[in-house]
C-alpha positions in Angstrom: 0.0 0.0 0.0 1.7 3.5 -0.8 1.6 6.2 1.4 -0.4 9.8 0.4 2.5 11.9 -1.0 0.2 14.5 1.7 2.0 12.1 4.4 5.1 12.2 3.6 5.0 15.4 3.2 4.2 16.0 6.8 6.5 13.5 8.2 9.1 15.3 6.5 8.6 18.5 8.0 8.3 16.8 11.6 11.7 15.6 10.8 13.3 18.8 9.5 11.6 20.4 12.8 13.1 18.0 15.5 16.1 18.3 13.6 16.5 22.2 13.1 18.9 24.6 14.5 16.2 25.9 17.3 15.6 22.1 18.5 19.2 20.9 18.6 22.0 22.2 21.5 24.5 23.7 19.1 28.5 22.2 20.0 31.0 25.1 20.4 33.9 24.7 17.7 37.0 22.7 19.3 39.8 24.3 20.4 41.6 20.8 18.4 40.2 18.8 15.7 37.7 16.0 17.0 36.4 12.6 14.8 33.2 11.5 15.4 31.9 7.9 14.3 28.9 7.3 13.7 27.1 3.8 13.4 25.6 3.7 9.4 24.8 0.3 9.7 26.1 -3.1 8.5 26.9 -5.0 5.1 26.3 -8.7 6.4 27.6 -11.3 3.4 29.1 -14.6 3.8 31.3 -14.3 1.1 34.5 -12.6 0.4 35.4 -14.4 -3.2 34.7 -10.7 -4.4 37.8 -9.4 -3.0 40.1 -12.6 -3.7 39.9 -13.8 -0.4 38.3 -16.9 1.1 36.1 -17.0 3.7 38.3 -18.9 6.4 41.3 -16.2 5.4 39.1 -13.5 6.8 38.3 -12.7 10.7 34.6 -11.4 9.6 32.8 -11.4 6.3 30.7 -8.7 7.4 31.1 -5.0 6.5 31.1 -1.9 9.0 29.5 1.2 7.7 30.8 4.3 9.5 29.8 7.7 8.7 32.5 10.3 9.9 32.8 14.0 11.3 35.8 15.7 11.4 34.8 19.0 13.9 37.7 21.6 12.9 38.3 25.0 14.8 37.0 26.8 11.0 34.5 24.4 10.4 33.0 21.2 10.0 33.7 18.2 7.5 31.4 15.5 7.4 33.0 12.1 5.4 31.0 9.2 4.2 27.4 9.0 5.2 26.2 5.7 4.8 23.9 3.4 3.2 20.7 4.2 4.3 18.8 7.3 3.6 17.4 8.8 6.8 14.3 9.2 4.7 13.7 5.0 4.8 13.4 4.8 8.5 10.2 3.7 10.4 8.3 7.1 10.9 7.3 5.8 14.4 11.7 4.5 14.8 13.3 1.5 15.0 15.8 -0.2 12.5 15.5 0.4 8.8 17.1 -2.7 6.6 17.9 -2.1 2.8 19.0 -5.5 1.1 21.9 -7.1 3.0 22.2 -3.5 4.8 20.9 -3.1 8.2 21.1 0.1 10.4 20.0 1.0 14.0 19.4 4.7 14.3 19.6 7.1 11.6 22.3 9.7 10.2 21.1 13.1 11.6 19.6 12.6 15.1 23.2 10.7 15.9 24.0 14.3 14.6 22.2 16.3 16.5 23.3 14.0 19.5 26.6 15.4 19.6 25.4 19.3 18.8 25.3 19.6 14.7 22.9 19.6 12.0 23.7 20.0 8.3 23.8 23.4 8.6 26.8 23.1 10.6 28.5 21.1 8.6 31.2 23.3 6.2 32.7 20.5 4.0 31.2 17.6 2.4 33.8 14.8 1.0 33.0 11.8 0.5 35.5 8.8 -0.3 33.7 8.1 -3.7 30.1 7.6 -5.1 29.4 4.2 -4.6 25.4 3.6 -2.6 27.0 2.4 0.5 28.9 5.9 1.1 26.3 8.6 -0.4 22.8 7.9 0.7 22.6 10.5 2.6 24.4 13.0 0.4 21.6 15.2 0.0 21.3 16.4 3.4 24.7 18.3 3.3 23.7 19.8 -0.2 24.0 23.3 0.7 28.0 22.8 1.9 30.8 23.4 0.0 30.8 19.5 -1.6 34.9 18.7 -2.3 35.2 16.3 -5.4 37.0 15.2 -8.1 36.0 16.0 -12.0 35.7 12.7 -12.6 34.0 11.4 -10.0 31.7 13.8 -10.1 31.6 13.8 -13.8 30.0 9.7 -13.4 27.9 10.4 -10.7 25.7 12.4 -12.8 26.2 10.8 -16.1 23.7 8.9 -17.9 25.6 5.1 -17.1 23.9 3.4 -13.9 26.2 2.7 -11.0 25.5 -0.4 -9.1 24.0 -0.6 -5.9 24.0 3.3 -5.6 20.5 5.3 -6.5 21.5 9.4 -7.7 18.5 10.0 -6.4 20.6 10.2 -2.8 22.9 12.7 -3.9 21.0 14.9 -7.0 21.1 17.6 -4.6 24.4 17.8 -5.0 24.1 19.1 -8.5 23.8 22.5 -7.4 26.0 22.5 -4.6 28.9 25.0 -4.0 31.8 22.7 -5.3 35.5 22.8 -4.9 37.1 20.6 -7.7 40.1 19.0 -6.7 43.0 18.4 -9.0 45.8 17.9 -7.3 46.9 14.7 -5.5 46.4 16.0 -2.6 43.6 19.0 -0.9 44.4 20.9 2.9 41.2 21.1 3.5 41.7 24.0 6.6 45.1 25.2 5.7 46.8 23.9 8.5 47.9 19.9 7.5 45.5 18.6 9.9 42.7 17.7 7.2 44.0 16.7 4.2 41.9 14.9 1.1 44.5 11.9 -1.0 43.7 10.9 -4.3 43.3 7.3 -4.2 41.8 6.0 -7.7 40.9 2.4 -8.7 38.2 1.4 -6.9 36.1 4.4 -8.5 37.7 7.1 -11.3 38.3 9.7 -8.6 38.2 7.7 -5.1 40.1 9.3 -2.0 41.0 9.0 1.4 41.4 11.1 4.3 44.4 12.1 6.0 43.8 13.4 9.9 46.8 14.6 12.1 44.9 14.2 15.8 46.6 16.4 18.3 46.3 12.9 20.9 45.5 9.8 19.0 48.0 11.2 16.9 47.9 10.8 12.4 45.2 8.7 11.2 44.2 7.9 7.4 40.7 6.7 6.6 40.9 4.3 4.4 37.5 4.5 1.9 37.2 1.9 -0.3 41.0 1.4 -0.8 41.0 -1.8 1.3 37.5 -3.5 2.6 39.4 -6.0 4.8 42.2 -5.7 6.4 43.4 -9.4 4.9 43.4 -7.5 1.5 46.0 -6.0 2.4 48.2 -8.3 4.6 48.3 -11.3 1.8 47.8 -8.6 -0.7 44.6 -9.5 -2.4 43.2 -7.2 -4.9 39.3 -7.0 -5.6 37.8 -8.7 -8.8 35.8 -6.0 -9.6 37.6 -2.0 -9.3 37.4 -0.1 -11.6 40.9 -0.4 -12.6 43.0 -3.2 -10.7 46.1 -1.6 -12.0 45.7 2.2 -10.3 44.4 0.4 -7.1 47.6 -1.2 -6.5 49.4 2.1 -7.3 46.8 3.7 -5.2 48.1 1.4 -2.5 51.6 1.2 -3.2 51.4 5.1 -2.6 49.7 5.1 0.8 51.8 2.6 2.1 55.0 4.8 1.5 52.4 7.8 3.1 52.1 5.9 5.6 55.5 5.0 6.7 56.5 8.9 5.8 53.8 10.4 8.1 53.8 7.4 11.1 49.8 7.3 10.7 47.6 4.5 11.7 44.8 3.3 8.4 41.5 2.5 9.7 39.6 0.3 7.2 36.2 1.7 7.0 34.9 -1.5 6.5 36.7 -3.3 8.3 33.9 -5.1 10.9 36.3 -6.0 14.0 38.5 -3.2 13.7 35.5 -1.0 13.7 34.1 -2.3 16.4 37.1 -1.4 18.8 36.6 2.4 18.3 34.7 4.9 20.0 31.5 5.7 18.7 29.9 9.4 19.2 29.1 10.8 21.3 32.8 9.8 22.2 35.0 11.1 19.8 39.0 10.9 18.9 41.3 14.3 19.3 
C-alpha cells in the first residue's frame, strides 16, 4: 500500500523540525580537531570471493558502515554518510534494513546528539560515489561539496552505478563545489585535514588524512582496502574499476604511511571497527 505523497509530506517536515537549528543544543567549535563515528549500519555477506579472499582467510565477512565527522576549529567536514537514507526509516523509529544492509538509528539525530545539524557542517567529501557511502548525500547539499572532476563527472552521467541510487545525492548538482585536481587538498590550511587521491576502486576515489593532536595521524581508508586481509596477503578486488591504479593507489599510501607514522582505519573493516569509540565519544 503506498503512502499519500500529503503524508510524507508532513512526516518530512516533523523531521526537519526535530532536527532544526532551534531544536538541537548547538557544539562550540573545538579548540583541536575532534572525529566522530557514527554507526551507518552493517553489510552482512558470507562471502569474500569478491575481493580474492576466502572465507576462512578472513576474521569477519561482514562489513562496518561508519559515517565520519571531522569538527575543525573553521568548520565542520562530514565524510562518508552511509547506506541508508534517513528518509527510509520507520516514521514511528526502529531499525530500517535495505537488502543485506541493516542500520539502527539514523544519520542526523546521531548528529544532532553530539550538537550539529547540516547546517553546521562546512565541508562535504566523500570517499567516492558508490550507494553504501552517499545515501545521505543530499542532506549536506548546501555545503561546500569537495570532489574530483571525474567522479563527479560519473555520478551524474547517464551510465547506472550499481548498488548506488542518484536520487541520494541529485542535490548535490547544485551544490557550491570545490574541484580537486591535485593529489592531494588541505582542507583548513593547517595539514590537519588533508583529502588523497586514491583512484581504482572508482575514477576519482580518495582517502582522508587526519593529524589528531592525541591519537596522533590517522588515514581513513575508503574503499582502498574492505578487509584488512586485503592487504596483509595482498589480495586485490575482482571487480575496481581499474586493478592496476588500485595497487598504485596502495603502493602510494603505504610509502604515506611509513612517511607520516599514521595508523589506516579500514572503513569497513567489521572488527577493527568495532574497537573504536563511537559518538558521542570522539577521537582528538
Amino acid at each position: 500500500m503506498s503512502i499519500p505523497k500529503s503524508v510524507l509530506l508532513l512526516l518530512g517536515a516533523c523531521l526537519a523540525a526535530s532536527l532544526s537549528p532551534a531544536a538541537v543544543k548547538h557544539a562550540k567549535a573545538p579548540k583541536t580537531l575532534r572525529l566522530y563515528i557514527f554507526d551507518c549500519g552493517t553489510i552482512h555477506t558470507t562471502t569474500v570471493d569478491a575481493y580474492s579472499l576466502k572465507k576462512e582467510e578472513v576474521g569477519s565477512t561482514e562489513m562496518a558502515i561508519p559515517c565520519i565527522l571531522v569538527a575543525h576549529p573553521k568548520g565542520n567536514l562530514m565524510w562518508d554518510n552511509g547506506d541508508i537514507p534517513d528518509r527510509a526509516f520507520p516514521s514511528g523509529g526502529g531499525p530500517a534494513t535495505a537488502g543485506v544492509v541493516t542500520q539502527a538509528k539514523p544519520l542526523l539525530p546521531q548528529l544532532a546528539a553530539v550538537g550539529y545539524t547540516p547546517a553546521d557542517i562546512k565541508f562535504l567529501a566523500m570517499s567516492h560515489y558508490h550507494g553504501d557511502h552517499v545515501a545521505n548525500a543530499n542532506a549536506f547539499a548546501g555545503s561546500i561539496w569537495l570532489v574530483r572532476k571525474v567522479e563527479r563527472d560519473r555520478m551524474f552521467s547517464s551510465e547506472p552505478i550499481p548498488r548506488s541510487d542518484p536520487a541520494n545525492y541529485s542535490a548535490l548538482k547544485n551544490s557550491q563545489t570545490v574541484i580537486i585536481d591535485q593529489d592531494e587538498y588541505d582542507v583548513f590550511g593547517d595539514r590537519t585535514v588533508v583529502i588523497k587521491s586514491a583512484p581504482g576502486h572508482t575514477p576519482g576515489h580518495q582517502v582522508l588524512f587526519l593529524k589528531l593532536a592525541k591519537t596522533g595521524p590517522v588515514v581513513l581508508s575508503g574503499d582502498l582496502y574492505h578487509y584488512p586481509e586485503e592487504r596483509t596477503l595482498n589480495r586485490l578486488p575482482v571487480a575496481e574499476f581499474n586493478k592496476d591504479q588500485t595497487a598504485a593507489s596502495r603502493a602510494a599510501l603505504e610509502v604515506f604511511l611509513k612517511q607520516t607514522g599514521a595508523q589506516l582505519w579500514i572503513q569497513h573493516d567489521f572488527l577493527g571497527n568495532a574497537k573504536l569509540k563511537k559518538a558521542p565519544e570522539y577521537y582528538e
